[in-house]
Structure formats: structure tokens, C-alpha cells
N, CA, C and O atoms as CSV, one atom per row, in Angstrom:
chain,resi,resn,atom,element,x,y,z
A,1,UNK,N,N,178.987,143.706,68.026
A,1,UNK,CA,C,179.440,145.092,67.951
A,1,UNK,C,C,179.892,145.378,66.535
A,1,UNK,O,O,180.615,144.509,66.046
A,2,UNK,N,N,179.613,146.405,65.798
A,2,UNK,CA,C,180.111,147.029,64.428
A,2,UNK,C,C,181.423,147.998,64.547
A,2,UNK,O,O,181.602,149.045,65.170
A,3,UNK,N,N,182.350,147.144,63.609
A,3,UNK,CA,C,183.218,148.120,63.734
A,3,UNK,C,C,183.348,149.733,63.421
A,3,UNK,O,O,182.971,149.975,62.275
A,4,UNK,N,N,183.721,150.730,64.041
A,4,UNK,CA,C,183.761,151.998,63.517
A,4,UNK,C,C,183.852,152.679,62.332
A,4,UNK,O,O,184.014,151.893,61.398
A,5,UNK,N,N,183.805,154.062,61.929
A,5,UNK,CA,C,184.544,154.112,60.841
A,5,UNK,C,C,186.115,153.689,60.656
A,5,UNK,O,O,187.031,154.245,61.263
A,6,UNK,N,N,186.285,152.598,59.705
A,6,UNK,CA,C,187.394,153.064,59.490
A,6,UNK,C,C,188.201,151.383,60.107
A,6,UNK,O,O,189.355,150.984,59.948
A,7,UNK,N,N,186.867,150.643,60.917
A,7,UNK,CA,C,187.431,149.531,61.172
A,7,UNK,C,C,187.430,148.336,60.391
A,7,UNK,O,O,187.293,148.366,59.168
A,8,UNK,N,N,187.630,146.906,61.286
A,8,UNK,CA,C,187.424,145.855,60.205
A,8,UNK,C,C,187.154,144.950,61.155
A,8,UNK,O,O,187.450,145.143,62.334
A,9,UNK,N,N,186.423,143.619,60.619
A,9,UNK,CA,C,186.566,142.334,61.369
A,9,UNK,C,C,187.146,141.361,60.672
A,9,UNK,O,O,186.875,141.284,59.473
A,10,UNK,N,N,188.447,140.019,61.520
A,10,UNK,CA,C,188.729,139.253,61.103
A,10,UNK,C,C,188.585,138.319,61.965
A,10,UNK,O,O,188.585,138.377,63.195
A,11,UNK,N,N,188.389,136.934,60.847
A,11,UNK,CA,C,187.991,135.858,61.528
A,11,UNK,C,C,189.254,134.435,61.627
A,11,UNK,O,O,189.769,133.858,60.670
A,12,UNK,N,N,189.452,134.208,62.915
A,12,UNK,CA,C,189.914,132.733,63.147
A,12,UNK,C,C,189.399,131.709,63.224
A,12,UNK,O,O,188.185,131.741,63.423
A,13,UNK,N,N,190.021,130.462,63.113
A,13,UNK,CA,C,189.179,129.365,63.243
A,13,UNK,C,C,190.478,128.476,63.861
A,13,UNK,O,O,191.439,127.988,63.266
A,14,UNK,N,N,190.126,128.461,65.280
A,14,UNK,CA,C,191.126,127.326,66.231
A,14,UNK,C,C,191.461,126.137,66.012
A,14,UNK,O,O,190.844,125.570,65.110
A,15,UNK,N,N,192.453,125.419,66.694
A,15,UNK,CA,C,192.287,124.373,66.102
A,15,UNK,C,C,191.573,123.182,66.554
A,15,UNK,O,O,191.530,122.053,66.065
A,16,UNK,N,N,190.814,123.863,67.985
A,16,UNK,CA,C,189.563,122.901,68.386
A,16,UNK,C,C,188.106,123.071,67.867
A,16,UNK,O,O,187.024,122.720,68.336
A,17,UNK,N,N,188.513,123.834,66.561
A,17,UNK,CA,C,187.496,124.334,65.740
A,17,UNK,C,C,186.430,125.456,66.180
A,17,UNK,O,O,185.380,125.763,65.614
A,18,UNK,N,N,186.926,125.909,67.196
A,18,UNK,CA,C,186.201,127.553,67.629
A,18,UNK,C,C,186.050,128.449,66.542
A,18,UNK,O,O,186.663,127.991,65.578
A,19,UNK,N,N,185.630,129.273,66.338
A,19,UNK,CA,C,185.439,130.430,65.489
A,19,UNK,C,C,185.503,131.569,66.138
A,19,UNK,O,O,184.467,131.786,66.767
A,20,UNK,N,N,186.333,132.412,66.242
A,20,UNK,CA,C,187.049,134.087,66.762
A,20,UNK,C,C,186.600,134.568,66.313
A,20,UNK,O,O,185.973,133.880,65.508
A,21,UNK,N,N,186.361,135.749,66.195
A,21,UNK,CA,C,185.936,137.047,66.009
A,21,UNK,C,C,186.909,138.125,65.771
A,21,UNK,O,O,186.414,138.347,64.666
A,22,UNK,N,N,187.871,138.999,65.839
A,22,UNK,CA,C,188.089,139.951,66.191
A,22,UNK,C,C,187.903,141.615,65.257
A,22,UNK,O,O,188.293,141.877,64.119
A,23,UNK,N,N,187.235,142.430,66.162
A,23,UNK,CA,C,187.110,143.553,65.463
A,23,UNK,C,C,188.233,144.432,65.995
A,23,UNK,O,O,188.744,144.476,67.114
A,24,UNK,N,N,188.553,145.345,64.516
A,24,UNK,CA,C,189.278,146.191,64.743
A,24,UNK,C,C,188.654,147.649,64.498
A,24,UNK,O,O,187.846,147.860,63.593
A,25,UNK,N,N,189.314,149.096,65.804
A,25,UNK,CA,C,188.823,150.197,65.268
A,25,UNK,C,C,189.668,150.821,64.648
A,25,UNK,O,O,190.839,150.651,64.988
A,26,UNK,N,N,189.407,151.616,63.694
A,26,UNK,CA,C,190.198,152.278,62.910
A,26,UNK,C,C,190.530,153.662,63.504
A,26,UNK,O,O,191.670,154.107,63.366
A,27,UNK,N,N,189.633,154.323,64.123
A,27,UNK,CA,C,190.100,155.298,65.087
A,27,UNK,C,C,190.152,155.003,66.078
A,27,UNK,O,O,189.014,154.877,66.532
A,28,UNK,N,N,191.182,154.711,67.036
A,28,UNK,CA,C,191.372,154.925,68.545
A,28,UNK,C,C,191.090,156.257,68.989
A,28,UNK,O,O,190.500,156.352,70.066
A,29,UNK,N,N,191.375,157.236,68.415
A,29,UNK,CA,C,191.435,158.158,69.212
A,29,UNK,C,C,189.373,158.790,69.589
A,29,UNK,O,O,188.917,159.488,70.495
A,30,UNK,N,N,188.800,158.209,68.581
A,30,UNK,CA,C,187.415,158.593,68.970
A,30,UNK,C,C,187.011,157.618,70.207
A,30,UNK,O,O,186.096,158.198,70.791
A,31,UNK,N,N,187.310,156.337,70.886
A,31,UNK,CA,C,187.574,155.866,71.733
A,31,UNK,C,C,187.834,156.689,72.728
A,31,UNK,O,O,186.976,156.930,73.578
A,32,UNK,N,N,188.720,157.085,72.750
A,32,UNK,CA,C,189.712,157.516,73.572
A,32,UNK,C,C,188.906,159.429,74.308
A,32,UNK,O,O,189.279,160.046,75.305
A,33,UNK,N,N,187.864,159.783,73.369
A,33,UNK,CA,C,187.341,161.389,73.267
A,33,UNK,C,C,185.922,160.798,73.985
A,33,UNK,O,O,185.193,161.491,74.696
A,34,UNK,N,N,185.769,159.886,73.771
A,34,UNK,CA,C,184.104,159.357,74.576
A,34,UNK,C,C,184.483,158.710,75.896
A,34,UNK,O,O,183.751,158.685,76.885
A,35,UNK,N,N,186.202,157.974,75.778
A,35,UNK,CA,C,185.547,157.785,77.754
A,35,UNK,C,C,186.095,158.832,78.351
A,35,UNK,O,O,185.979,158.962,79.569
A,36,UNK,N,N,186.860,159.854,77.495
A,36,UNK,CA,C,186.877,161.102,78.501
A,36,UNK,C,C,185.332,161.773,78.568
A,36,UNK,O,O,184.977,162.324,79.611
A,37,UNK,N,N,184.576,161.713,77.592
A,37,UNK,CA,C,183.235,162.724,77.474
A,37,UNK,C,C,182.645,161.841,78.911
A,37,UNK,O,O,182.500,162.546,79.909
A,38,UNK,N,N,182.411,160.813,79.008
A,38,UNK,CA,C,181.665,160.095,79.922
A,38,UNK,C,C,182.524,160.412,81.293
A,38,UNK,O,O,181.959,161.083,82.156
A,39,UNK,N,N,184.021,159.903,81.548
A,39,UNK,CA,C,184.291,160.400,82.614
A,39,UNK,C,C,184.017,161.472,83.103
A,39,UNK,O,O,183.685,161.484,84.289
A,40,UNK,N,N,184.067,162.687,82.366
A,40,UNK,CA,C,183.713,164.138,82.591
A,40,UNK,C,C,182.496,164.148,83.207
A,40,UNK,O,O,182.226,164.770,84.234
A,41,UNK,N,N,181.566,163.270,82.402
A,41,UNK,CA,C,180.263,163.755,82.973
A,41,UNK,C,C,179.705,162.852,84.320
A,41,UNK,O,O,178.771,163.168,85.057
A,42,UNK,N,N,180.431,161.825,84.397
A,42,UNK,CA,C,180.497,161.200,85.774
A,42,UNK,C,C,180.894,162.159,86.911
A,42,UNK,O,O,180.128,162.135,87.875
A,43,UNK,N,N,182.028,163.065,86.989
A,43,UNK,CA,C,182.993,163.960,87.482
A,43,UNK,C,C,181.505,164.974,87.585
A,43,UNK,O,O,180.916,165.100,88.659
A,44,UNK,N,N,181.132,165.499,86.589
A,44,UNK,CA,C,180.120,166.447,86.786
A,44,UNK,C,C,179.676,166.296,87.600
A,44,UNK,O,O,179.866,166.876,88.669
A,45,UNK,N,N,178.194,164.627,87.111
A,45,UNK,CA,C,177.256,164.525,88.209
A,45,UNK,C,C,177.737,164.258,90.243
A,45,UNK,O,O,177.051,164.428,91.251
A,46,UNK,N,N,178.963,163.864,90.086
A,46,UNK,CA,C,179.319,163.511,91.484
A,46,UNK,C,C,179.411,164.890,92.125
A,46,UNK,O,O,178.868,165.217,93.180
A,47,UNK,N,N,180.157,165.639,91.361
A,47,UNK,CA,C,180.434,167.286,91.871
A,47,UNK,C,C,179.260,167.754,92.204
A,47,UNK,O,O,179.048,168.340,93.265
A,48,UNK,N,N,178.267,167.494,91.178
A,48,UNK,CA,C,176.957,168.366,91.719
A,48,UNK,C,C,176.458,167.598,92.641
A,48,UNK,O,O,175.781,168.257,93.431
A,49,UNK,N,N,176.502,166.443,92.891
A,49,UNK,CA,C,175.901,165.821,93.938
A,49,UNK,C,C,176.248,166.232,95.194
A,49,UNK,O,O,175.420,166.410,96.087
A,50,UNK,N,N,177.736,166.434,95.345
A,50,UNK,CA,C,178.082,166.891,96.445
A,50,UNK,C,C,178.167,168.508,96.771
A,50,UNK,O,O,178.763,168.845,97.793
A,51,UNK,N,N,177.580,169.512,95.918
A,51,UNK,CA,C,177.333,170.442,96.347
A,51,UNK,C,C,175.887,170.235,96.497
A,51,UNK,O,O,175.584,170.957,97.447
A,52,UNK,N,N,175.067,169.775,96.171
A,52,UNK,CA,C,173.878,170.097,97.069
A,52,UNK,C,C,173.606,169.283,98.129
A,52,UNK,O,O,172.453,169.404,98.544
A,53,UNK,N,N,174.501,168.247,98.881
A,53,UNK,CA,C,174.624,167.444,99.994
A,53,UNK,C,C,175.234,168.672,101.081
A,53,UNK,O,O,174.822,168.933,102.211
A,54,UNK,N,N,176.509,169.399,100.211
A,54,UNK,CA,C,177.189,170.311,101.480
A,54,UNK,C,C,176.037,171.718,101.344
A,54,UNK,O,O,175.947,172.244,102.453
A,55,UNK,N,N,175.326,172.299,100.490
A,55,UNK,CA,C,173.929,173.256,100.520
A,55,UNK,C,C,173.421,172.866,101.888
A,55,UNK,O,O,173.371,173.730,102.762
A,56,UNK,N,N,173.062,171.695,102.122
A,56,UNK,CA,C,172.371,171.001,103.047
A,56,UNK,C,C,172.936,171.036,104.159
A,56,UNK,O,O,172.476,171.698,105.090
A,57,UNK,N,N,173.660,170.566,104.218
A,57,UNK,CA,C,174.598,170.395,105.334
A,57,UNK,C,C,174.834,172.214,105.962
A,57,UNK,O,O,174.968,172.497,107.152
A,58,UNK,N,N,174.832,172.864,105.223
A,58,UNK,CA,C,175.225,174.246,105.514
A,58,UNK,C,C,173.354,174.648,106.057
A,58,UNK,O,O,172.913,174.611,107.206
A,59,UNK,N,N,172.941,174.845,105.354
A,59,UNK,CA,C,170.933,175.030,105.784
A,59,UNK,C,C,170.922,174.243,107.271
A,59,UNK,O,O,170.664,174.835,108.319
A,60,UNK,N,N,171.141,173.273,107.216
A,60,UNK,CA,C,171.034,172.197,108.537
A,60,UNK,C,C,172.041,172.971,109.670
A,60,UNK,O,O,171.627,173.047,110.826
A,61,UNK,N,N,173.416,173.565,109.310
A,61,UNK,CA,C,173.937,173.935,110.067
A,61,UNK,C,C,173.440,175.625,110.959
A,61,UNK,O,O,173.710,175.963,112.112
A,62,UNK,N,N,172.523,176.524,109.709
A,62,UNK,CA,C,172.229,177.820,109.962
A,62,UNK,C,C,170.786,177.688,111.110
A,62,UNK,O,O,170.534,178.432,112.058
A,63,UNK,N,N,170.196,176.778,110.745
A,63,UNK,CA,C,168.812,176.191,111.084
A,63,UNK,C,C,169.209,176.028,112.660
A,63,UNK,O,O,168.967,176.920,113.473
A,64,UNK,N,N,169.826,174.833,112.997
A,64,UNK,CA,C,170.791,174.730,114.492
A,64,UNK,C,C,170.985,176.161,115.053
A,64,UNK,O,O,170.063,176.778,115.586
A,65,UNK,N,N,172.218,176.644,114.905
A,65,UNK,CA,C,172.547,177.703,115.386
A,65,UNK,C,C,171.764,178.489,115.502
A,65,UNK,O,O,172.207,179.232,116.378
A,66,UNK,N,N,170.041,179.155,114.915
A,66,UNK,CA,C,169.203,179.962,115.075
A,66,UNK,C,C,168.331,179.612,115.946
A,66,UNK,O,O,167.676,180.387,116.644
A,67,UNK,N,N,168.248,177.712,115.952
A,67,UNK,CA,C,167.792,177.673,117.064
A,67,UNK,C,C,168.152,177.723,118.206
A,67,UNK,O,O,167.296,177.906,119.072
A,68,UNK,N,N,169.286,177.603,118.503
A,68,UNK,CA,C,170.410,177.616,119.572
A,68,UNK,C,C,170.292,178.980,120.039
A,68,UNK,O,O,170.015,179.209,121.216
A,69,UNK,N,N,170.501,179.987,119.113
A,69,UNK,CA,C,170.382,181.456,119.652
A,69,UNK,C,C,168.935,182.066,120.391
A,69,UNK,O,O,168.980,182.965,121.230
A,70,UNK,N,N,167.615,181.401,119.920
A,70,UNK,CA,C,166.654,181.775,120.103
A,70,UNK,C,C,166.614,180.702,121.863
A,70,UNK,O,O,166.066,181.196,122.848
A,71,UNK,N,N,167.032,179.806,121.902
A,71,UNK,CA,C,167.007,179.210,123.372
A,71,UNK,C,C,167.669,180.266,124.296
A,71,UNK,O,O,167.219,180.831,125.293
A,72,UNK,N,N,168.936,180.371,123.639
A,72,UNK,CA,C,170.150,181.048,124.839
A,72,UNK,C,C,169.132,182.744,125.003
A,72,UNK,O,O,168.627,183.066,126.078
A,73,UNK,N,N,169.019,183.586,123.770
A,73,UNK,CA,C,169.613,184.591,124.074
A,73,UNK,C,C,167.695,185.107,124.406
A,73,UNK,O,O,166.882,184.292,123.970
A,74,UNK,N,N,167.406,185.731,124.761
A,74,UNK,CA,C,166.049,186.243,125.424
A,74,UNK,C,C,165.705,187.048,124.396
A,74,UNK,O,O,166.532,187.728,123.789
A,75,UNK,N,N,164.124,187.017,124.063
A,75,UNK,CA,C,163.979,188.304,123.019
A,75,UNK,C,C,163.646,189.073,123.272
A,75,UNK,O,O,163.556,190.001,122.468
């Protein structure tokens, strides 16, 4: 991963002789503006998902009842 604008990487070396990594970002807050952009648009797609599940559900419900009326009521 590359650090951001504005970040840095520094390196350790353990003393079982591992080699660390760590990057730093220099802006958190652009972090912080993308997993809201993504949550949002998660939030979106679920919302729209579930209005055209309840569309359906409502069509399915008008569909019933017209047929229901056309049994009961004589034309």
C-alpha cells in the first residue's frame, strides 16, 4: 500500500530479525470522507433494493385482490 498525500513509511527490524513495515497517513480525515462515501452508497443500494422488493410486494398485493374481486363479485 502507498502512503497518501502527506504520509510516510517507517521501518523496524525485531529482534528475531523480522522486518516491519509501518505506513503512516498524513490525512486521516480523507480516510475518514471515503468510508462515509462508501457507507452512503451501501445505504443507497440497500434502500433501493428494498423499494423495489416492497413495488413488488405492493403489484403482487393489487394483482390478488383483483383477482379476488373478479371471483367474488359477478360482472
Amino acid at each position: 500500500m502507498e502512503p497518501q498525500t502527506g504520509g510516510q513509511r517507517q521501518h523496524f527490524q525485531q529482534s528475531n530479525g523480522a522486518l516491519l513495515e509501518r505506513v503512516t497517513i498524513g490525512q486521516p480525515e480523507l480516510l475518514c470522507t471515503r468510508f462515509v462515501q462508501r457507507s452512503f452508497h451501501w445505504i443507497a443500494r440497500i434502500a433501493i433494493f428494498n423499494f423495489i422488493r416492497d413495488c413488488e410486494c405492493i403489484f403482487q398485493v393489487a394483482n390478488d385482490l383483483t383477482s379476488f374481486l373478479r371471483f367474488v363479485l359477478p360482472e
